[in-house]
Each structure stands twice: as C-alpha cells, then as structure tokens.
LOVEXZA-286148 format. One record per residue: x, y, z of N, C-alpha, C, O, CB in turn; residue in one letter. Coordinates in pm, whole numbers. Each point is the difference from the previous one (the first is absolute). Glycine has a CB too. Example, Ala and Ser with C-alpha at 12.3 -4.5 7.8 and 13.67 -1.06 7.14 Angstrom:
// LOVEXZA-286148
n_east=1319&n_north=-569&n_up=780&ca_east=-89&ca_north=119&ca_up=0&c_east=90&c_north=120&c_up=0&o_east=104&o_north=-2&o_up=66&cb_east=-293&cb_north=-115&cb_up=59&r=a
n_east=154&n_north=222&n_up=-197&ca_east=82&ca_north=119&ca_up=6&c_east=-77&c_north=109&c_up=73&o_east=51&o_north=111&o_up=17&cb_east=67&cb_north=-174&cb_up=-232&r=s
This chain:
// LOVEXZA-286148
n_east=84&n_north=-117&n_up=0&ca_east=-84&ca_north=117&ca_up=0&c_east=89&c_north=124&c_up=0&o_east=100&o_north=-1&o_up=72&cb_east=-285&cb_north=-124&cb_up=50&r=x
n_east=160&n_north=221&n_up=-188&ca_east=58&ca_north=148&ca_up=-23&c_east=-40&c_north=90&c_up=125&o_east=-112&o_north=20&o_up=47&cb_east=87&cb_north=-37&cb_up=-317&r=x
n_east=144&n_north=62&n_up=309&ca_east=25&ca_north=79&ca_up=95&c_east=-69&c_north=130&c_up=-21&o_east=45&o_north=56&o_up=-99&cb_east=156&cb_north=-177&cb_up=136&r=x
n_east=-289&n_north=183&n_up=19&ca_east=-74&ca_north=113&ca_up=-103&c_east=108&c_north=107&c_up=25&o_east=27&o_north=8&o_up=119&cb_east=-317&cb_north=-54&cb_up=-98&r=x
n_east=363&n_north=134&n_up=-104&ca_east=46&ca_north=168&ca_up=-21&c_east=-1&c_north=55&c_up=129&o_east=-100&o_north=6&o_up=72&cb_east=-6&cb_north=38&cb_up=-298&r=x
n_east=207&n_north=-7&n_up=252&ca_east=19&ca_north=107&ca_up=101&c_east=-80&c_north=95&c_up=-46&o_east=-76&o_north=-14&o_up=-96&cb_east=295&cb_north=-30&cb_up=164&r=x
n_east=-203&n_north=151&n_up=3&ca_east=-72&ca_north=157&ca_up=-49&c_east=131&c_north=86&c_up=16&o_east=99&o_north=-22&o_up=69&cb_east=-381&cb_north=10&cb_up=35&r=x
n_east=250&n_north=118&n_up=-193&ca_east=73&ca_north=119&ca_up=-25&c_east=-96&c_north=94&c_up=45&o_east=-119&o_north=-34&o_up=0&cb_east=263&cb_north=-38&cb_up=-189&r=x
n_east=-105&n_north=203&n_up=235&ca_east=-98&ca_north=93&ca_up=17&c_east=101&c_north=106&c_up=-81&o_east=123&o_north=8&o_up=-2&cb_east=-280&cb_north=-83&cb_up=253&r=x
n_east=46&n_north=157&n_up=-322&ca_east=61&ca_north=127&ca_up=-43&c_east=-69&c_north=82&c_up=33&o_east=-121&o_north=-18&o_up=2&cb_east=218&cb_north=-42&cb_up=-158&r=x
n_east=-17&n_north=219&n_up=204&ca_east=-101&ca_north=78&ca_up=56&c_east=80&c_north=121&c_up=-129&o_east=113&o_north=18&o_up=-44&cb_east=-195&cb_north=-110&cb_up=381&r=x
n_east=-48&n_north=148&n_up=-358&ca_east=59&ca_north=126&ca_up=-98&c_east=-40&c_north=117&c_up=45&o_east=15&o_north=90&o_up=-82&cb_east=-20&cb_north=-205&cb_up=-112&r=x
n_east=-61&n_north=163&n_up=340&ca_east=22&ca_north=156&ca_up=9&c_east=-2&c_north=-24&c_up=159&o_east=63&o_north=-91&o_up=54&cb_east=-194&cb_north=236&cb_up=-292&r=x
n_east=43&n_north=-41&n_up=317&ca_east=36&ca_north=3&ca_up=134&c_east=-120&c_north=-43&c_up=89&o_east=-23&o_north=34&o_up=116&cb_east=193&cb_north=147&cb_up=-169&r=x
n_east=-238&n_north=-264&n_up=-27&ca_east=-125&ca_north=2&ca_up=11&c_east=-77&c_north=-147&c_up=-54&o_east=43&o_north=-54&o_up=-102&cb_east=-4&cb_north=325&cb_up=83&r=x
n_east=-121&n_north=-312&n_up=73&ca_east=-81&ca_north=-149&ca_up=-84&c_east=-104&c_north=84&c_up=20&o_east=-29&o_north=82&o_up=87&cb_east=118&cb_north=-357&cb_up=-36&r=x
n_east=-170&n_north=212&n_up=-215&ca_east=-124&ca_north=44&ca_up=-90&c_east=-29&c_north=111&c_up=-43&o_east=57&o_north=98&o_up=47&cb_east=-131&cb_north=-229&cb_up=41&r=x
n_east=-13&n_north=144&n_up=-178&ca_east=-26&ca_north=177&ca_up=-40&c_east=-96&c_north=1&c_up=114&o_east=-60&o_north=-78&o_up=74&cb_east=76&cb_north=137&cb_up=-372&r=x
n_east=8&n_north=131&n_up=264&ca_east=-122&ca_north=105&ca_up=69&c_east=91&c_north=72&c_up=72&o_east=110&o_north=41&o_up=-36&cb_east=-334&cb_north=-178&cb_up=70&r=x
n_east=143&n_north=154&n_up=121&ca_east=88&ca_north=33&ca_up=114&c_east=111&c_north=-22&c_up=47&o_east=19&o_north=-107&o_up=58&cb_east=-162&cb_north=110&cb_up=-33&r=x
n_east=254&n_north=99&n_up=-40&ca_east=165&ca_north=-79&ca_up=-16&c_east=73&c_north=27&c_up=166&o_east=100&o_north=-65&o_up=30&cb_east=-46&cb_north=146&cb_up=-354&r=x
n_east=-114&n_north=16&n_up=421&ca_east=-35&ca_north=-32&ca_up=116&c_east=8&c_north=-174&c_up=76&o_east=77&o_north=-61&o_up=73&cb_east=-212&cb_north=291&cb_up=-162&r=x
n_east=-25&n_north=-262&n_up=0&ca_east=-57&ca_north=-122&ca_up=68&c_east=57&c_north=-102&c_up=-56&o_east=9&o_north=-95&o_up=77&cb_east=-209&cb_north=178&cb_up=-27&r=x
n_east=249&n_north=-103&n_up=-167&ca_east=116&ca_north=-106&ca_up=-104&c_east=159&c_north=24&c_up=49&o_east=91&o_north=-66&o_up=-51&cb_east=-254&cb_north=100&cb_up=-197&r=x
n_east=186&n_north=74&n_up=360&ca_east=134&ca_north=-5&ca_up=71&c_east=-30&c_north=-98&c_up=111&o_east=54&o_north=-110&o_up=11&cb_east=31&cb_north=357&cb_up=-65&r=x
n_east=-206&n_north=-180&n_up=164&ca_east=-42&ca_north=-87&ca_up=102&c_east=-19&c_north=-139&c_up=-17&o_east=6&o_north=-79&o_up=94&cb_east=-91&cb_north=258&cb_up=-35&r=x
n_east=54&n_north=-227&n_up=-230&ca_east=-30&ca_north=-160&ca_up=0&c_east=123&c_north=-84&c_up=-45&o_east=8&o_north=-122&o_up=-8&cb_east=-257&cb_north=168&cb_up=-53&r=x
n_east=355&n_north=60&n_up=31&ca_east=101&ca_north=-48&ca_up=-26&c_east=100&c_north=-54&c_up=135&o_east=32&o_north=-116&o_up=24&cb_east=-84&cb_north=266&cb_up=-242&r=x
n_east=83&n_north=-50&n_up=282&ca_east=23&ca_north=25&ca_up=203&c_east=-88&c_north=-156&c_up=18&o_east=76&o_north=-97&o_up=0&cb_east=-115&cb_north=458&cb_up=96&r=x
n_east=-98&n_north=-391&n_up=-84&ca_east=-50&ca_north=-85&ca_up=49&c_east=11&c_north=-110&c_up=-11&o_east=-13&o_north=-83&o_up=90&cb_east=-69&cb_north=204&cb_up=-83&r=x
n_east=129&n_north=-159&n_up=-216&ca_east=51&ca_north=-94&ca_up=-1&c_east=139&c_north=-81&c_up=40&o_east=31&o_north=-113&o_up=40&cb_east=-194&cb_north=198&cb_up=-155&r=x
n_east=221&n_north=29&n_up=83&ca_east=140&ca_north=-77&ca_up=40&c_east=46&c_north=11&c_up=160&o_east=108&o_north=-47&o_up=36&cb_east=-24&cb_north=106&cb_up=-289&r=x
n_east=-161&n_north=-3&n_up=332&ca_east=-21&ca_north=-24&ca_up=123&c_east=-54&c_north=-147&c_up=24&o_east=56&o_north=-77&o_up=78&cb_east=-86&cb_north=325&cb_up=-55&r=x
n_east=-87&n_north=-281&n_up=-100&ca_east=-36&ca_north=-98&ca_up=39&c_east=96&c_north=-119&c_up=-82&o_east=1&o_north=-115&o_up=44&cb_east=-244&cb_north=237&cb_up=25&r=x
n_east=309&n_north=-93&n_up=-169&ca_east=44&ca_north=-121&ca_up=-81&c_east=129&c_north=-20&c_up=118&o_east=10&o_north=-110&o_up=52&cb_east=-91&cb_north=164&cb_up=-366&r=x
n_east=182&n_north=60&n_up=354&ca_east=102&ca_north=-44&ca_up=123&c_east=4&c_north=-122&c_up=69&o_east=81&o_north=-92&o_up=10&cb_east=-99&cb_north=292&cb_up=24&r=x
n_east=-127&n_north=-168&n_up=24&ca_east=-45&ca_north=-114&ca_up=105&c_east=-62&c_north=-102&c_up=-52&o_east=-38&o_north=-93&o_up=71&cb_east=13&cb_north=237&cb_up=83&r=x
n_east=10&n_north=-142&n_up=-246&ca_east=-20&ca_north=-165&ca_up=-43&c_east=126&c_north=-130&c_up=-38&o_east=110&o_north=47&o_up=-24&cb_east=-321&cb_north=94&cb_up=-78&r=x
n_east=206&n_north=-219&n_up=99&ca_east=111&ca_north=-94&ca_up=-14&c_east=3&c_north=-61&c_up=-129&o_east=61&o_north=-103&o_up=-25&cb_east=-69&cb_north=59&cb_up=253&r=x
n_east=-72&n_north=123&n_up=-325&ca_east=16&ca_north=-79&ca_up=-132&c_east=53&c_north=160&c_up=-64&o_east=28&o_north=92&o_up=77&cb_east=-254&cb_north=-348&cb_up=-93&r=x
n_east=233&n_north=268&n_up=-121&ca_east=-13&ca_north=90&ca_up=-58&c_east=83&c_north=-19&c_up=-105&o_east=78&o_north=-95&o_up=-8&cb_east=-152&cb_north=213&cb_up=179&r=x
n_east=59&n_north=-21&n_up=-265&ca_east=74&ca_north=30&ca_up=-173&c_east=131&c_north=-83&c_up=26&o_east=34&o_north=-64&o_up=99&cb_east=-114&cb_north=352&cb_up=-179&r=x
n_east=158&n_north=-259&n_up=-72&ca_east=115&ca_north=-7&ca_up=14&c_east=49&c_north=158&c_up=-38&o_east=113&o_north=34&o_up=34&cb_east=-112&cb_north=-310&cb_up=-75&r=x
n_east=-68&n_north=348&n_up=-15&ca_east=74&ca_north=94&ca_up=25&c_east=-108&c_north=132&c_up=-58&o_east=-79&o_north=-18&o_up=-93&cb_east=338&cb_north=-141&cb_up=82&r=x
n_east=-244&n_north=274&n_up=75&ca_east=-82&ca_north=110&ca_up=-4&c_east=108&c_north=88&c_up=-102&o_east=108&o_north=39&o_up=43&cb_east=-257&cb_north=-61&cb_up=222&r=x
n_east=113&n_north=43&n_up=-379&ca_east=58&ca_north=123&ca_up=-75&c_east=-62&c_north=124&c_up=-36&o_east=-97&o_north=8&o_up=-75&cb_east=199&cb_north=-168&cb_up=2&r=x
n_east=-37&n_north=263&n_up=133&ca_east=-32&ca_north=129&ca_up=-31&c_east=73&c_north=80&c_up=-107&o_east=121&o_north=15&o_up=-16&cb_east=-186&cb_north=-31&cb_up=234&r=x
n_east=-55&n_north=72&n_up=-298&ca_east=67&ca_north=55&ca_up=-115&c_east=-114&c_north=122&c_up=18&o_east=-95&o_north=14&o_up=77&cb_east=221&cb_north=-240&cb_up=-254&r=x
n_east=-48&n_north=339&n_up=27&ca_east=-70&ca_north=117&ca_up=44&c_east=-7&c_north=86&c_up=162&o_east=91&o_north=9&o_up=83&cb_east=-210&cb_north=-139&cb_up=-278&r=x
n_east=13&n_north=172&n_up=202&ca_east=40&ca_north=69&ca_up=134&c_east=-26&c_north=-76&c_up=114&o_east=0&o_north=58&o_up=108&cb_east=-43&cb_north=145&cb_up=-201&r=x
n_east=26&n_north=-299&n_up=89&ca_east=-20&ca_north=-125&ca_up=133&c_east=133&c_north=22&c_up=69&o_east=18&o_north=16&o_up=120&cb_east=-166&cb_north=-233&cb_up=-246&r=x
n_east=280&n_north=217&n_up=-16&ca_east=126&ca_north=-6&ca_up=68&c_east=21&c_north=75&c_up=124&o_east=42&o_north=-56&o_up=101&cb_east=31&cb_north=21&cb_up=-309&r=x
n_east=-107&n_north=187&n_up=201&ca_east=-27&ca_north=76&ca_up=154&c_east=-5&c_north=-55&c_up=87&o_east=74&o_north=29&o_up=94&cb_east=-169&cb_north=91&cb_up=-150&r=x
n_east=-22&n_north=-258&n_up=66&ca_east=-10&ca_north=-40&ca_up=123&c_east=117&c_north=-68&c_up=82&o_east=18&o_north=-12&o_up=122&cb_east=-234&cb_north=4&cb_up=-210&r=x
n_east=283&n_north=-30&n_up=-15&ca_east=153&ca_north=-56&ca_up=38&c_east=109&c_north=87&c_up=48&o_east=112&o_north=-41&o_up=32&cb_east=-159&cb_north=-104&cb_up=-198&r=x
n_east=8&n_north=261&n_up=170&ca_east=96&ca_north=106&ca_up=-2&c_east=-49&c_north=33&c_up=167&o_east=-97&o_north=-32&o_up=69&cb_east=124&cb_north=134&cb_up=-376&r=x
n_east=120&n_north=-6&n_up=330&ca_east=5&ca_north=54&ca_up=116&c_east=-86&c_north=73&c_up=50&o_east=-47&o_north=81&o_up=-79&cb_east=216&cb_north=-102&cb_up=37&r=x
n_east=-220&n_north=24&n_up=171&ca_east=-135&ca_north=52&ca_up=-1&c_east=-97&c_north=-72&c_up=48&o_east=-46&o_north=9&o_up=113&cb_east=105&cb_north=94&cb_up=-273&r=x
n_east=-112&n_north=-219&n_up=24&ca_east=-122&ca_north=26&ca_up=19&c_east=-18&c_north=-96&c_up=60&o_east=80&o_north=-88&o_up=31&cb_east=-140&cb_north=209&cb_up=-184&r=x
n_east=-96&n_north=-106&n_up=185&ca_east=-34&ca_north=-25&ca_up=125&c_east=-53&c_north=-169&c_up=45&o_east=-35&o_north=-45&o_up=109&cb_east=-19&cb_north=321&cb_up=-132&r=x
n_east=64&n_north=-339&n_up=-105&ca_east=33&ca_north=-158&ca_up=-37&c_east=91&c_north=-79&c_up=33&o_east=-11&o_north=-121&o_up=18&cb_east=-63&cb_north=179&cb_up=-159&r=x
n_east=164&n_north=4&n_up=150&ca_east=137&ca_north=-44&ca_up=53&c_east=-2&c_north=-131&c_up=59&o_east=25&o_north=-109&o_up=-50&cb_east=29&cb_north=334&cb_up=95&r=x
n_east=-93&n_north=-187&n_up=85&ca_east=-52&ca_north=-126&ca_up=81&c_east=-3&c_north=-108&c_up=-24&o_east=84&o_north=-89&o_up=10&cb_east=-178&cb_north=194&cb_up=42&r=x
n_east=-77&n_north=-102&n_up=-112&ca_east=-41&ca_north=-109&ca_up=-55&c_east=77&c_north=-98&c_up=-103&o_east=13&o_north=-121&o_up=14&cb_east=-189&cb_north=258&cb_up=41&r=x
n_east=233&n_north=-41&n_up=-186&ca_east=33&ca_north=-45&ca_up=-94&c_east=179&c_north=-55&c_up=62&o_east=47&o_north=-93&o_up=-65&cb_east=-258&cb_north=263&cb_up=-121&r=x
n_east=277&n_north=-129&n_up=272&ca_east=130&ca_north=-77&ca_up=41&c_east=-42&c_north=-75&c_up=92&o_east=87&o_north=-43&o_up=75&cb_east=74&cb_north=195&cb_up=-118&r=x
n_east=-291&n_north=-190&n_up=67&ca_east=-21&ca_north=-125&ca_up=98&c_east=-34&c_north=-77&c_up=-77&o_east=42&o_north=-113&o_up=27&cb_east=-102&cb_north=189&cb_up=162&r=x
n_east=-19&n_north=-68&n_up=-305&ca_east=14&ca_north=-114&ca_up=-145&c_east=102&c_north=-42&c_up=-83&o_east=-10&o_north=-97&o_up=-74&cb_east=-159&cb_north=178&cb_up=54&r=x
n_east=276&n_north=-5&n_up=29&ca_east=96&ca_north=-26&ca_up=-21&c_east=123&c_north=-70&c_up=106&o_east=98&o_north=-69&o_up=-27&cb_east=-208&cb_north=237&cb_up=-129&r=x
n_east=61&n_north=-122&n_up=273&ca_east=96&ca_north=-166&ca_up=100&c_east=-115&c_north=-114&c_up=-11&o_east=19&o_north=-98&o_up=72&cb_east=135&cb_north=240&cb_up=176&r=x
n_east=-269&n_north=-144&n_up=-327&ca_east=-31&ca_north=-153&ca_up=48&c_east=16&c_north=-73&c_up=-151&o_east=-38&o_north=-114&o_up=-28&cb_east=-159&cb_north=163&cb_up=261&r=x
n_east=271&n_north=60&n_up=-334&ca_east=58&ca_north=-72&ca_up=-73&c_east=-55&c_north=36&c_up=-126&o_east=48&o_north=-78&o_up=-83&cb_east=2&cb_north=-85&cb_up=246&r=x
n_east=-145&n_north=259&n_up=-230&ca_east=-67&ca_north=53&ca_up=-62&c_east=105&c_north=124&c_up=-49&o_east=47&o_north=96&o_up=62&cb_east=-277&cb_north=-200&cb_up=58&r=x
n_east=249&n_north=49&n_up=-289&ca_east=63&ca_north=97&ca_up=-61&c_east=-79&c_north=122&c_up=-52&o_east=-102&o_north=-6&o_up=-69&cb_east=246&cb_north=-173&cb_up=27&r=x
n_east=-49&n_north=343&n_up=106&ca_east=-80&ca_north=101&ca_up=-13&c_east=111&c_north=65&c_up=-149&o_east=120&o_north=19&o_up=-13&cb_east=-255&cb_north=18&cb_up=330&r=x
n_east=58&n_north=-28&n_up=-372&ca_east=73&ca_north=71&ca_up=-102&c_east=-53&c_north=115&c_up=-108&o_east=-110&o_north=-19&o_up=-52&cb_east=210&cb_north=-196&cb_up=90&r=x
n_east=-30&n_north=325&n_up=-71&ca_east=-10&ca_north=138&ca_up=-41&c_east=56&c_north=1&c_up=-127&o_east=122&o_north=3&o_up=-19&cb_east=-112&cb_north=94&cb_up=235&r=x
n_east=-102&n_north=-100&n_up=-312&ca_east=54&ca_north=55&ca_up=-102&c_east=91&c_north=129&c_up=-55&o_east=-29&o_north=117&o_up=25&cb_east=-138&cb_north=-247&cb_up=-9&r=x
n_east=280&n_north=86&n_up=-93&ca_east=152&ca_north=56&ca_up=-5&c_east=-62&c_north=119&c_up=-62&o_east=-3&o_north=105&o_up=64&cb_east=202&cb_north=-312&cb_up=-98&r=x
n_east=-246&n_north=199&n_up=-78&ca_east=-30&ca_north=111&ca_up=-110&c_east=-101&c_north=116&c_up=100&o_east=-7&o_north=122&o_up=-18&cb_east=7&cb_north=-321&cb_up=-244&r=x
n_east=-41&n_north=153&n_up=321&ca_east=-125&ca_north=64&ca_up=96&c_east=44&c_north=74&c_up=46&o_east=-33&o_north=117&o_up=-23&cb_east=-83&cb_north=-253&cb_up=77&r=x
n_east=253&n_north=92&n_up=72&ca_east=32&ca_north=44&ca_up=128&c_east=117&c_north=78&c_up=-65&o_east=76&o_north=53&o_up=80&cb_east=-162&cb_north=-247&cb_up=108&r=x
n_east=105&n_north=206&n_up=-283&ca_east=119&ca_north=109&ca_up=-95&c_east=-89&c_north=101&c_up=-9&o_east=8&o_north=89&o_up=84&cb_east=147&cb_north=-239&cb_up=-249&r=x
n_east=-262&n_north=156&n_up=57&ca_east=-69&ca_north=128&ca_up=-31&c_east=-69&c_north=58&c_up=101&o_east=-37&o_north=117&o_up=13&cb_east=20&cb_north=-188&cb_up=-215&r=x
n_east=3&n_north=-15&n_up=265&ca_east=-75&ca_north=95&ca_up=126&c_east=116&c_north=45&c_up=120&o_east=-37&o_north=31&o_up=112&cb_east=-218&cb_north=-183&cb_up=-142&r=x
n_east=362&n_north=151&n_up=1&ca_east=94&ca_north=21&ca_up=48&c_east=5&c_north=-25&c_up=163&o_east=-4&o_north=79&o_up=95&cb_east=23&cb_north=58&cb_up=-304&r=x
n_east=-9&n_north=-284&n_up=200&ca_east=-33&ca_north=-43&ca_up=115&c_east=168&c_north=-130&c_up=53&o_east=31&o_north=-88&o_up=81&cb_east=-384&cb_north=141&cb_up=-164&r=x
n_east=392&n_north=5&n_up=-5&ca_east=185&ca_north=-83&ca_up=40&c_east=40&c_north=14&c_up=152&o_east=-37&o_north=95&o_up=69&cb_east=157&cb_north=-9&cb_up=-314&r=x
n_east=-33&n_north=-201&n_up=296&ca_east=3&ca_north=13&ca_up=161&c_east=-108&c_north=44&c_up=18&o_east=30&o_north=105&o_up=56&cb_east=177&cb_north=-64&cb_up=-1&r=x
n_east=-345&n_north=-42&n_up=-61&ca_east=-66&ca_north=19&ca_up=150&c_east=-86&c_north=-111&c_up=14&o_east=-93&o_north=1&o_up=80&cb_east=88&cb_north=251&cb_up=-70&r=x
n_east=38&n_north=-370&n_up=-102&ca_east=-61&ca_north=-108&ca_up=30&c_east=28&c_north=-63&c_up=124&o_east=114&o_north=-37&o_up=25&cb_east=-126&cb_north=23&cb_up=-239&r=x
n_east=-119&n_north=-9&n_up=326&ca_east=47&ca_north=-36&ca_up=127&c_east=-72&c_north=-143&c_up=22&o_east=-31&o_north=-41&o_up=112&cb_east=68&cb_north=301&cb_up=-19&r=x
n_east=-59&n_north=-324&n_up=-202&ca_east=-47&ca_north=-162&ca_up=54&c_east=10&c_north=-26&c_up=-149&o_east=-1&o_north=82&o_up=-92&cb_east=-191&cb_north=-96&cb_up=336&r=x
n_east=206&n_north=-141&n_up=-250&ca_east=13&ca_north=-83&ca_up=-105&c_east=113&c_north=85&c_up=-119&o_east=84&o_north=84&o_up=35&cb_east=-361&cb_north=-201&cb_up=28&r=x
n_east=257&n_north=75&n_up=-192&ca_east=133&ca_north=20&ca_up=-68&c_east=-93&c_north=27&c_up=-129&o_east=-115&o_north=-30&o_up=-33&cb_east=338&cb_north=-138&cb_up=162&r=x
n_east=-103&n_north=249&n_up=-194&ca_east=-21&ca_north=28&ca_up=-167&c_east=-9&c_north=-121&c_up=-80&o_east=79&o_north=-88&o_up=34&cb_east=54&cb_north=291&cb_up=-22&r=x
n_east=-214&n_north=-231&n_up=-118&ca_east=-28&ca_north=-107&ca_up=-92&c_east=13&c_north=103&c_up=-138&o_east=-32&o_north=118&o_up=-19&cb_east=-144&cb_north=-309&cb_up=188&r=x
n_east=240&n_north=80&n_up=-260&ca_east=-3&ca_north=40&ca_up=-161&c_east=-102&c_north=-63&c_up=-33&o_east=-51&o_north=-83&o_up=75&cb_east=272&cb_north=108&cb_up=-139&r=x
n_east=-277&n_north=10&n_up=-79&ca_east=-114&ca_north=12&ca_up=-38&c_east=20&c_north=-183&c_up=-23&o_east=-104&o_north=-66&o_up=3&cb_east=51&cb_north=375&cb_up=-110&r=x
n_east=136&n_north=-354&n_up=94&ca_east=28&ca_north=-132&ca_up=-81&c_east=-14&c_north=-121&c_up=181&o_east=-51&o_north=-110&o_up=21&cb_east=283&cb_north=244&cb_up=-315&r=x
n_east=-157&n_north=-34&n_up=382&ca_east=-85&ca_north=-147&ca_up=150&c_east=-171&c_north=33&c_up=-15&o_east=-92&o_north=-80&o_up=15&cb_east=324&cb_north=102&cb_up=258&r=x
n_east=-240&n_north=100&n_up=-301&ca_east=-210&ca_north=15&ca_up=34&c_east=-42&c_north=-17&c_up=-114&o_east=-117&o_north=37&o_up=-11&cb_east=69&cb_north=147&cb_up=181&r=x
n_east=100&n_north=-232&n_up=-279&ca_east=-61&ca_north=-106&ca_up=-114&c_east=29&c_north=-124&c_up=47&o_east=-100&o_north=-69&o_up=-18&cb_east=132&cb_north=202&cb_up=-182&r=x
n_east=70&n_north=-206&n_up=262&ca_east=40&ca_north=-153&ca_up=52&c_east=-116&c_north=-1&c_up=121&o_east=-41&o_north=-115&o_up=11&cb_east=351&cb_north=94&cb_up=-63&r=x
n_east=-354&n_north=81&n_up=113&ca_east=-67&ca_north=2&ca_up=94&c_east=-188&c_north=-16&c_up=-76&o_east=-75&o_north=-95&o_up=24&cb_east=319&cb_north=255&cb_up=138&r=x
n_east=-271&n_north=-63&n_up=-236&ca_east=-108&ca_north=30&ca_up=-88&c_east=-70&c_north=-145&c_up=-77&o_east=-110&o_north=-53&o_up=15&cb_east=246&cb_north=307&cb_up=-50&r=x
n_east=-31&n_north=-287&n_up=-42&ca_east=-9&ca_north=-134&ca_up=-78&c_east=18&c_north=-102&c_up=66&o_east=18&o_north=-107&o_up=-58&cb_east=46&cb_north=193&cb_up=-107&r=x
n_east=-65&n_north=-77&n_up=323&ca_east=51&ca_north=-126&ca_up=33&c_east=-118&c_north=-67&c_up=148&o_east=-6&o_north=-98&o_up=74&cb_east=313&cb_north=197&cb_up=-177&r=x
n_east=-372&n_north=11&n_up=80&ca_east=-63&ca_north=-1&ca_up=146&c_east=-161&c_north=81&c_up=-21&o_east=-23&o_north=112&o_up=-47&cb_east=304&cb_north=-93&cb_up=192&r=x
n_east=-338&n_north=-82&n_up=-111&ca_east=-193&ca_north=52&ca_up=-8&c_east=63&c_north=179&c_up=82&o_east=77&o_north=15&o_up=95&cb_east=-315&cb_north=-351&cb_up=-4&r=x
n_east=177&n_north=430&n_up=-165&ca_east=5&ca_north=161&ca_up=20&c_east=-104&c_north=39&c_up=61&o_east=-102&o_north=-36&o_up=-58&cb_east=212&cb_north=82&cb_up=-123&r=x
n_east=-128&n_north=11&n_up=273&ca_east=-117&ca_north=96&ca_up=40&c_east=55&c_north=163&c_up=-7&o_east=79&o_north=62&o_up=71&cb_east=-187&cb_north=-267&cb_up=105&r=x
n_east=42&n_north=237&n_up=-275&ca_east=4&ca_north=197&ca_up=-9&c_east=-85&c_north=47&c_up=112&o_east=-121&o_north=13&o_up=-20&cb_east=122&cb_north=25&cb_up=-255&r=x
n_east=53&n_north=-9&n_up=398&ca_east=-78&ca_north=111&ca_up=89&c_east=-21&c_north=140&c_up=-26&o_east=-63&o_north=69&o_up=81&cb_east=141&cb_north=-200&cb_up=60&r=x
C-alpha cells in the first residue's frame, strides 16, 4: 500500500483567504499556533512573495514558526522574494530556498496554497 504524500504548505502573503486582511492575519497566527502543537504536520511551509516578512525579524510569528521548525518542519523563504523585498540578513527562522528546492519540494509532495 502507498504511503499517502506528505504536505507542503505555501503561504503567499501575510494573511490566509481573501477579504479582511486583518482577519486572514489572525487565521494565519491561529493556524500555525495551532499546527506547533500538534505532533503531525507538513514537511515543509514555503513562503514566497510577501509571506517571506513573516520570516523576517520582527515579526510577530517568530515563535510559532521556529517551534515548527525544531520539531523538524522545513521553513523556507523564497530567494528571489527575500532579495526584492530587500529582506537579506533579516531572515530570523528557517532558511533561503532556490526556486529549483521549491520546485523539488512542489513536484514531489501534495501542495496546499494558503
């Protein structure tokens, strides 16, 4: 029997779902608060676009997202991203990815776009 796909999560702004980007920050905070404490989860959360921020110094994710990353959950920031948004050194959890690991990752593993 086939092992079903890990998950990938990709997050692309600062926020999950349209509308209220307020209340799509708060459900974002909620999830990965709650994903921390669970004992299963992705293999790896990639942020591209302005998600990368959340990786950055500052913000207020931090936490959460380097406590998914000691239970072994790769956090990773897109390179091209965290350049134009001129966000070099201030990445403060998980690591830079080229476009070619978050295609090995993409093609290789069931995706969820948050």
């Amino acid at each position: 029997m086939n092992e079903p796909k890990k998950k990938v999560l990709i997050l692309g702004s600062e926020g999950i779902g349209r509308g209220d980007e307020t209340l799509g920050f708060e459900i974002l905070v909620n999830l990965l608060e709650t994903l921390s404490k669970r004992d299963d989860g992705p293999a790896a959360i990639i942020c591209w676009n302005t998600a990368v921020k959340l990786m950055a110094e500052g913000s207020p994710l931090l936490v959460h997202l380097k406590r998914l990353e000691e239970k072994g959950i790769n956090i990773l920031a897109g390179q091209l991203c965290v350049r134009e948004l001129e966000l070099m050194n201030k990445i403060a959890v998980g690591r830079l990815a080229t476009m070619d690991e978050i295609l090995d990752l993409i093609l290789h593993h069931e995706v969820l776009a948050l």
